[in-house]
C-alpha atoms as one frame of an Amber mdcrd trajectory, in Angstrom:
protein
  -0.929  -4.867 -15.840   0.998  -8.008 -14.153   4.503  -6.930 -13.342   6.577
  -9.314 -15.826  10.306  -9.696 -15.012  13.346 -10.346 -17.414  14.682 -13.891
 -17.136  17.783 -13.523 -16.273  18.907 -17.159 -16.285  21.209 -16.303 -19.268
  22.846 -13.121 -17.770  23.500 -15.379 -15.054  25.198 -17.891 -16.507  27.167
 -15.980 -18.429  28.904 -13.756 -15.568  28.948 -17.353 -13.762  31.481 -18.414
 -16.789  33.102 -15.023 -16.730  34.180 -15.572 -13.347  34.883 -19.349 -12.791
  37.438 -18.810 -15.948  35.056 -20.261 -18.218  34.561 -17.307 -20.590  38.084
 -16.716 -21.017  40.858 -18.275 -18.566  43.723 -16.885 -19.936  45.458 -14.811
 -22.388  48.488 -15.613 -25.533  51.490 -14.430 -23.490  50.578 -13.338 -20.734
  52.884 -14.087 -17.752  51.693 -12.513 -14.833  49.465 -14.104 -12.233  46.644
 -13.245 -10.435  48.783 -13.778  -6.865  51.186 -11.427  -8.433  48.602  -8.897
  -9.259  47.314  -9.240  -5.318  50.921  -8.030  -4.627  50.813  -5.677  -6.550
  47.928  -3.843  -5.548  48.734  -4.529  -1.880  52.043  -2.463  -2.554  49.982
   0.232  -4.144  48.069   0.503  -0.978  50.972   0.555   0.968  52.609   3.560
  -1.005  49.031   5.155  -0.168  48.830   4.903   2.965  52.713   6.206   3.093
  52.476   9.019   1.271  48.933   9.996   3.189  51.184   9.703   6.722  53.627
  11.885   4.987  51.209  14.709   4.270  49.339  14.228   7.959  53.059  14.638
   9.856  53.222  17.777   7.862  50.338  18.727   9.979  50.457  16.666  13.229
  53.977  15.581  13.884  52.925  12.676  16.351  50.964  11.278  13.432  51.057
   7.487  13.872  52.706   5.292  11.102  50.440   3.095   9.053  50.956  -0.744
   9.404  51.608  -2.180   6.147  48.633  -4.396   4.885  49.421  -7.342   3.717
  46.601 -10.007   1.272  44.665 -11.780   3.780  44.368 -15.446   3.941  42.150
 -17.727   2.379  41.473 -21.473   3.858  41.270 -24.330   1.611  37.938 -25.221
   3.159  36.674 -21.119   2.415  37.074 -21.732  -1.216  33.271 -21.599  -3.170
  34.631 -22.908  -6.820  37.611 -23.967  -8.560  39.415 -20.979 -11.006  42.276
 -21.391 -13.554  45.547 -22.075 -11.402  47.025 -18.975 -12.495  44.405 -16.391
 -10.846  43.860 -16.441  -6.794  41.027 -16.073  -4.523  41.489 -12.622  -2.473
  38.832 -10.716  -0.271  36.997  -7.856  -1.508  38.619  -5.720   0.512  42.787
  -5.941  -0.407  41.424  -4.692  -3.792  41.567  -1.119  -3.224  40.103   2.013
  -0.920  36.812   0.489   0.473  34.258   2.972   2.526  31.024   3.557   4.158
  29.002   6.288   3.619  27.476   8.674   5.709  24.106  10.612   6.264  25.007
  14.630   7.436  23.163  15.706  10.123  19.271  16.285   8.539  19.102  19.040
  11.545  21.982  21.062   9.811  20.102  22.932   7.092  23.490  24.146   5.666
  24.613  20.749   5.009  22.338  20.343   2.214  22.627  21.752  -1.524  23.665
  21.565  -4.846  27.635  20.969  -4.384  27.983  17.676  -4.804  25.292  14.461
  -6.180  24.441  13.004  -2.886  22.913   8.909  -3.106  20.432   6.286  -1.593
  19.996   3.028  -2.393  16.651   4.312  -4.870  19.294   5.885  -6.952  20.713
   2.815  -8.044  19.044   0.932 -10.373  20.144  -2.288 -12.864  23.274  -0.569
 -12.347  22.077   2.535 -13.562  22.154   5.783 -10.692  19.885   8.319 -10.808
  21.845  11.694 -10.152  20.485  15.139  -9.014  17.731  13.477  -7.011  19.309
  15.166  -3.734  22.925  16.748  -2.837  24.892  18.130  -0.261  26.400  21.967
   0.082  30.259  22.497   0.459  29.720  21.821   3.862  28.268  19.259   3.461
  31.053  18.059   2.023  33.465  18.361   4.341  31.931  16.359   6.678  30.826
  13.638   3.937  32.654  11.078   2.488  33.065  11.391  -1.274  34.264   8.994
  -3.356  35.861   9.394  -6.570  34.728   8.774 -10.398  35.444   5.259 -10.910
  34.033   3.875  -7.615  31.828   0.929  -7.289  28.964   1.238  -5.149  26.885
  -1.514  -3.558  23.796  -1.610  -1.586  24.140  -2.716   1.996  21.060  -2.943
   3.488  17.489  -4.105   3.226  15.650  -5.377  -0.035  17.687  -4.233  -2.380
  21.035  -5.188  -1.015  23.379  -6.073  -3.993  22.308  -3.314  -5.963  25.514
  -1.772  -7.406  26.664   0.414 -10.204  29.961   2.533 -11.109  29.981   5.923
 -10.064  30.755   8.077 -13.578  32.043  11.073 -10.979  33.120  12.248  -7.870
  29.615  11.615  -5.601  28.902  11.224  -1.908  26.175   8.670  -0.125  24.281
   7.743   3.086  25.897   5.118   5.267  23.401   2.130   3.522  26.203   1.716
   0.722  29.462   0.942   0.690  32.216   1.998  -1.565  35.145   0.281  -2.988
  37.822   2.173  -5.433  39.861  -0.402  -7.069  43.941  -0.120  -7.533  45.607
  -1.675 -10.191  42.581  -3.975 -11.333  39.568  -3.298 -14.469  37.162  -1.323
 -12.460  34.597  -2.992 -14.460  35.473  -6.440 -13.733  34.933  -5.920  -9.991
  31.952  -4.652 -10.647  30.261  -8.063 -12.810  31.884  -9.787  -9.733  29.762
  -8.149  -7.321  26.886  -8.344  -9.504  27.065 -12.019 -10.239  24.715 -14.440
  -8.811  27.626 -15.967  -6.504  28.500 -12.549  -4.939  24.357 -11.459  -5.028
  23.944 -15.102  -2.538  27.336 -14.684  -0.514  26.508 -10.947   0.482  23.029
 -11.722   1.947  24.427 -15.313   3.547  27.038 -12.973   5.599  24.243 -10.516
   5.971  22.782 -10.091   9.462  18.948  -9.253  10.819  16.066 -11.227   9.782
  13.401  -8.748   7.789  16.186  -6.399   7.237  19.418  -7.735   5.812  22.560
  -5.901   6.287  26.176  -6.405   5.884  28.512  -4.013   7.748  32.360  -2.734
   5.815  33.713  -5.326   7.830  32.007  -8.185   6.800  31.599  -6.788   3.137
  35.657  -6.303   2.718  36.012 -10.123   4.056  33.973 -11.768   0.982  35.855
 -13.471  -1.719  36.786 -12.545  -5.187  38.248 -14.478  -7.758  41.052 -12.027
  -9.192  42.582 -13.127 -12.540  45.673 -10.939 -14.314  44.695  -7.885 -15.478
  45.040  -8.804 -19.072  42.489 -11.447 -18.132  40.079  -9.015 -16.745  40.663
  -6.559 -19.373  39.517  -9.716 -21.949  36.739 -10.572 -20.069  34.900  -6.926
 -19.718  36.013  -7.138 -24.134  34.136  -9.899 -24.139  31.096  -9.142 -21.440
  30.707  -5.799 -23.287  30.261  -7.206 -26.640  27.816 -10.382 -25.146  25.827
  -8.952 -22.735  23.795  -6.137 -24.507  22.889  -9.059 -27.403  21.764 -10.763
 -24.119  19.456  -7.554 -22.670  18.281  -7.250 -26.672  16.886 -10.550 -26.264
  15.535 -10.520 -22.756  13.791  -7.092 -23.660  11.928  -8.741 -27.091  10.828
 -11.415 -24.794   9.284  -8.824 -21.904   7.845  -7.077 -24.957   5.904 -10.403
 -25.959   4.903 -11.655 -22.867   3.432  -8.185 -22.069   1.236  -7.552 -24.748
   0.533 -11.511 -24.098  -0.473 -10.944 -20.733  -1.847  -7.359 -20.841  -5.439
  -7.928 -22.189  -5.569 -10.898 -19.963  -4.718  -8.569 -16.844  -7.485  -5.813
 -17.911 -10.671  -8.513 -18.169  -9.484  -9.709 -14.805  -9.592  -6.228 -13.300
 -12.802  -5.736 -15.165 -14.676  -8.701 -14.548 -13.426  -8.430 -10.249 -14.651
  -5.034 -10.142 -17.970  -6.392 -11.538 -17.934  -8.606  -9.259 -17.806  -6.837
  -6.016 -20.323  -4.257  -7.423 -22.805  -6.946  -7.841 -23.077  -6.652 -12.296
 -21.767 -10.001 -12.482 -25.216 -11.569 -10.907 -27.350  -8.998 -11.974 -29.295
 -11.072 -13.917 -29.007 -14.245 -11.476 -30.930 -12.523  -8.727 -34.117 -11.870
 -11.040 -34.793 -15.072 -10.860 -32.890 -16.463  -7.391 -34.559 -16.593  -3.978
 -32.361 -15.363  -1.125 -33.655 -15.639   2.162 -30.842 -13.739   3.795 -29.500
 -10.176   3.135 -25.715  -9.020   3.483 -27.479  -6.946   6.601 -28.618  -9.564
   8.167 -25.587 -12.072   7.634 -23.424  -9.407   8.618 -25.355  -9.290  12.482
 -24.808 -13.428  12.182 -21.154 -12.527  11.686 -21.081 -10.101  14.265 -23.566
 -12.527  16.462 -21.034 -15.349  15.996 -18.007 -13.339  16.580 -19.457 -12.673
  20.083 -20.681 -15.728  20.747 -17.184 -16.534  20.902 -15.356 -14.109  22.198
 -17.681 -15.317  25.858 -16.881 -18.471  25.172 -12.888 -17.289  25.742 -13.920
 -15.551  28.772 -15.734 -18.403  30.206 -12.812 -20.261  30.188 -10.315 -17.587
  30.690 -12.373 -16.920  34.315 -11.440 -20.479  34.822  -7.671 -19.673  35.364
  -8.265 -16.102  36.440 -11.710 -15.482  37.941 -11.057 -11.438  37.817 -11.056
 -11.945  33.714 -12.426  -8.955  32.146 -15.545  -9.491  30.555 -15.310  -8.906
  26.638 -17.224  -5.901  25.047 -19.737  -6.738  22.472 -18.517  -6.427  18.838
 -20.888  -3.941  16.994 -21.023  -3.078  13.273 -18.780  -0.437  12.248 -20.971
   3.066  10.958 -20.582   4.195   7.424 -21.204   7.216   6.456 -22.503   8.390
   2.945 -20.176   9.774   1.674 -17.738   7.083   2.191 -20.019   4.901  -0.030
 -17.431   4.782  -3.445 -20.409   3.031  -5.552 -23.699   1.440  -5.761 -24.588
  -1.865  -5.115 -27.561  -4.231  -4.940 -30.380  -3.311  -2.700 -30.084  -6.249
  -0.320 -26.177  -6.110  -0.497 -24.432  -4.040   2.505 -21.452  -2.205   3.065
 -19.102  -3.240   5.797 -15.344  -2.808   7.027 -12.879  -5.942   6.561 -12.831
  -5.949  10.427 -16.085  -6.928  10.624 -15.689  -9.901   8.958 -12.820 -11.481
  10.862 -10.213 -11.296  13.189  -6.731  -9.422  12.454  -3.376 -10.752  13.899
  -0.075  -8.902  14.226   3.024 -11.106  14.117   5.142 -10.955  17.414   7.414
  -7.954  17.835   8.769  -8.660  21.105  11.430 -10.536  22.761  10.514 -13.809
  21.062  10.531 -12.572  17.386  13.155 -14.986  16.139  16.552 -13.604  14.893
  18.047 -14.661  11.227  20.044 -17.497  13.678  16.500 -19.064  14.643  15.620
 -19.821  11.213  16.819 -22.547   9.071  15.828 -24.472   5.857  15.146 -27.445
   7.052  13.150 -26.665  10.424   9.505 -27.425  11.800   7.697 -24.375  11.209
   7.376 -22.587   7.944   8.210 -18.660   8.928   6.721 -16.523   6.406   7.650
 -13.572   5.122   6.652 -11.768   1.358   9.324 -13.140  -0.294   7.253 -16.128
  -0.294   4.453 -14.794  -1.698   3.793 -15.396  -5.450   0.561 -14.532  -7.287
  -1.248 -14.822  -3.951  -0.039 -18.463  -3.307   2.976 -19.688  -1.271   5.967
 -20.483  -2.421   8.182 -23.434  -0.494  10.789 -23.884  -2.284  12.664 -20.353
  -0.846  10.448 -21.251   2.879  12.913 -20.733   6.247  11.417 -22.084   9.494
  11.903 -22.150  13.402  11.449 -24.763  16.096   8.919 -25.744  17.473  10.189
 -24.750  20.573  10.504 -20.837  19.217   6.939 -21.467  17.749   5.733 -22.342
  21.107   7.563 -18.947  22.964   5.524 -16.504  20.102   2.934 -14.724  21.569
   0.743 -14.036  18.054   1.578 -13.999  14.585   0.354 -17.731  13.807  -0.697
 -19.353  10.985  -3.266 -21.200  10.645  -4.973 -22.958   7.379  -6.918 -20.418
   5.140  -5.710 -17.633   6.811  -4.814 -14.655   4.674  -1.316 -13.394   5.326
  -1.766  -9.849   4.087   1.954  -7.366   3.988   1.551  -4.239   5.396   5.075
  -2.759   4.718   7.171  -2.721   1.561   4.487  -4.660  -0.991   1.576  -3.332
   0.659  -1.392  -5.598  -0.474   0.799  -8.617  -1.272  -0.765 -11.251  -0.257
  -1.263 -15.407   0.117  -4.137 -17.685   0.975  -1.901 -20.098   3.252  -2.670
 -23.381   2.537  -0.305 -25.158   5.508  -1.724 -25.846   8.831   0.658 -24.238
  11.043   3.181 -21.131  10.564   4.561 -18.140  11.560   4.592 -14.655  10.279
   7.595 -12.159  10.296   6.500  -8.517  11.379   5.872  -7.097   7.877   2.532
  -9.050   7.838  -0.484  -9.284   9.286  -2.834 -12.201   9.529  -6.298 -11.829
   8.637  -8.444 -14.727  10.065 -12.207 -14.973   8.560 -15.255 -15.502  10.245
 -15.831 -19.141   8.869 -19.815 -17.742   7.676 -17.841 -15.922   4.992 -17.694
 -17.568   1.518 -13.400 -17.176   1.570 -13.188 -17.433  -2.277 -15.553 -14.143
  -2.452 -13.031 -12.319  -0.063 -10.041 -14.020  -2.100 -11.357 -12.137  -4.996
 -12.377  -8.506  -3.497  -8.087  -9.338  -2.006  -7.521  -9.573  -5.740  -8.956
  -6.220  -6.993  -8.586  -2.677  -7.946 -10.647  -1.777  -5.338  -8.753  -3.153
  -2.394  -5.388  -1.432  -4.064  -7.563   2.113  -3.907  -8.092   0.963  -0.099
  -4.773   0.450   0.575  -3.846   4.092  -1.306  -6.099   5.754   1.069  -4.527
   4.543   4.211  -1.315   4.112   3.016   0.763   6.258   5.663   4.614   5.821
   4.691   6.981   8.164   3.061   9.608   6.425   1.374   8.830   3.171   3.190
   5.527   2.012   2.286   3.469   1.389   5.397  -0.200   0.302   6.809  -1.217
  -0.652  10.248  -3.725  -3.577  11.206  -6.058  -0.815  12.350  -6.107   1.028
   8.989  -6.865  -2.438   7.253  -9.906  -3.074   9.646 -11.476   0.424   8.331
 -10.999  -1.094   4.474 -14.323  -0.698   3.073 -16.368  -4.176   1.997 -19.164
  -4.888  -0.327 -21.115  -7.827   1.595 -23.360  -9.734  -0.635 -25.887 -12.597
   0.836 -24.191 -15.614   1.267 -25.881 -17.561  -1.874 -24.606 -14.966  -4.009
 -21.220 -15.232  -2.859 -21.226 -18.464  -3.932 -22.590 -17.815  -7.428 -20.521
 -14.892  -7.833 -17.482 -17.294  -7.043 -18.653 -20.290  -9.442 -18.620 -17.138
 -12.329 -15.291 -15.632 -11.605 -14.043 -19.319 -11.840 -15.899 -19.822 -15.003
 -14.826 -16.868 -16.748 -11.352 -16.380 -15.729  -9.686 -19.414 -17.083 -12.077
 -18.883 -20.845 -10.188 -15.200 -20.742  -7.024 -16.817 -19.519  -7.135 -19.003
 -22.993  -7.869 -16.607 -25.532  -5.248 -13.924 -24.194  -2.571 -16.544 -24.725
């Protein structure tokens, strides 16, 4: 069934409101300010970091003094949004004990155990954490570093940077998360800051690498937070608490509709593709069609074609460099029998996807272009799978390089009705790119079809069951889903004649939009 997410819009806006000083802004009484608070907590750290020097001189009497911390400074011009005068923007990290964690070594055997819960970032989930999934021994321990009950952890690293939850005892965790422990604030108000929209866009706009966002301690301690008085806070995670699980009641009855909506729709579609590529749909169309060509024989026009070009190149490659190596001839992959996963139609063949076209890894090298060479507002769309949806392309979250980056990029481009196919994360995920130039980061692969191929027909065989069973087969990651152009060239492929192609094309777009209407 079709993945449905929660709209979240709501949430959203709420936390927005909670934050800005729109949900509540101030309390009866209340005297203290939020810049008073700041002091506050920086004295708290202070006496910390005292008394810690104390107990290390008891040990090492050379032990250095601390510098007192003092609230760092925020420019005018660094200010995101306007708060109630009597709270102050501070940086995440004058708030209290912030931390990175860290990975033992995996060749220490001993390091590993039931002690203490030990996290990833797949522990952490809509800011619940999955504990017992893997821990650490008492030495393990030691050379940890474990974080109290009461801790807010956050995601620092790749797609699911932001995640965050509160810690409900003392855990450790590898060095992808960071750890703050508050002082003198509502734990739980730090927390819906850092899982507010605002916070979810600042942490990935100071985030570095390009398929791979991460923010370092550093850079995480630096971002802004607007602190209110504690009274304040202490309100607003009263009033959060009471509003937000009316909000998840109603976001969860509208999931529930939309998926028993959507869910009879998504089984005919299965149904009706995988009758497709096994040749039921025009079962009873070829009793009375004339085809003149077999999938055989159009697959050695394919091949025929494929090579017909391919010394075309090398003519005019010798041109430049006489010494060019002549191409070898493209055959037909084999396939044995007992590959064959079902019947089809007599003069139907089977095939692998890299028979059919040409597959083309983005560039990996030198000139793949770092987050600082793309830009919303450039000359060539650089596409990733976050611009994928439902198999089209989305433009309104597009980045893009130069052209003068395009021009240094050795492969990886774009070119109108190619199929940009991911190959690590999403695996299967694809679009049907309907721009005339891009640019492909290196978790996709490019899949350019012989033009003899009906495109629609291979759209549709994209869209199925069966290509998801392909991908299972080949599928060689661990916890990082992962396929390699060469796997996807072995993908088996039912190969109909060209004129039924077509007509099993015209029926899929017949039938799909009659289901489409009577499942909603």
């Amino acid at each position: 069934m079709a993945k449905i997410k929660k709209d979240t819009n709501l949430k959203k806006a709420i936390l927005q409101a909670a934050i800005t000083g729109q949900l509540i802004s101030n309390i009866e009484g209340e005297t203290e300010t939020g810049k008073q608070l700041l002091d506050k907590i920086i004295k708290e750290r202070n006496k910390k970091l005292l008394a810690e020097w104390e107990e290390a001189k008891k040990k090492n009497p050379k032990a250095k003094k601390p510098t007192p911390i003092v609230a760092s400074e925020i420019a005018e011009d660094e200010i995101p949004f306007e708060i109630p005068k009597n709270w102050c923007w501070c940086r995440l990290g004058n708030l209290g004990i912030t931390n990175t964690g860290a990975t033992p070594s995996k060749n220490n055997p001993e390091y590993f155990g039931n002690f203490i819960d030990f996290l990833s970032p797949g522990d952490i989930q809509n800011s619940i954490i999955t504990y017992g999934k893997q821990g650490l021994s008492e030495a393990g321990y030691k050379v940890a570093r474990p974080t109290p009950s009461g801790t807010i952890i956050q995601v620092c690293i790749g797609g699911s940077i932001g995640k965050c939850a509160v810690v409900d005892r003392e855990v450790t965790f590898n060095q992808q998360i960071n750890s703050i422990t508050t002082i003198c604030s509502n734990t739980q108000y730090i927390y819906y800051v850092l899982s507010s929209e605002y916070f979810q866009k600042i942490i990935i706009e100071y985030s570095t690498g390009t398929a791979t966002p991460i923010i370092n301690k550093s850079s995480w301690e630096k971002l802004y937070i607007p602190l209110p008085p504690l009274a304040v806070q202490n309100a607003i995670v009263a009033k959060l608490e009471e509003v937000l699980p009316l909000v998840d009641a109603y976001e969860n009855a509208v999931l529930q509709k939309e998926e028993l909506k959507t869910a009879l729709f998504d089984k005919v579609k299965k149904a009706i593709l995988q009758e497709a590529i096994q040749g039921k749909l025009t079962e009873s169309w070829r009793k009375t069609a004339t085809i003149e060509e077999t999938g055989k024989q159009l697959l050695d026009r394919i091949i025929e074609k494929r090579n017909k070009k391919l010394l075309a190149e090398w003519e005019e490659a010798k041109k430049k460099n006489p010494k060019a190596k002549k191409p070898t001839p493209i055959v037909a992959s084999e396939i044995a029998e007992d590959e064959i996963p079902f019947e089809i139609p007599k003069n139907w063949c089977w095939c692998r996807l890299g028979d059919l076209g040409t597959f083309i890894n983005g560039d990996r090298g030198s000139n793949y272009p770092s987050k600082d060479k793309l830009s919303s507002n450039g000359e060539i769309p650089f596409v990733s799978a976050i611009n994928f949806e439902n198999t089209t392309l989305r433009k309104d979250n597009l980045l893009y390089v130069s052209q003068k980056q395009y021009d240094l990029l050795r492969s990886g481009k774009l070119q109108k009705e190619d199929f940009a196919i991911c190959i690590r994360g999403s695996l299967g995920k694809f679009c049907f790119y309907p721009l005339e130039v891009g640019a492909i980061a290196s978790s996709l692969v490019i899949l350019r079809a012989n033009e003899i191929i009906n495109k629609k027909y291979l759209y549709y065989y994209l869209c199925s069951d069966f290509f998801y069973e392909e991908i299972k087969r080949f599928n060689n990651g661990t916890a990082q889903p992962n396929l390699a152009a060469g796997d996807l060239i072995k993908f088996l492929f039912p190969l109909p004649p060209l004129a039924e192609q077509e007509k099993i094309v015209e029926i899929i777009e017949q039938i799909l939009p009659l289901c489409e209407k009577l499942a909603f």
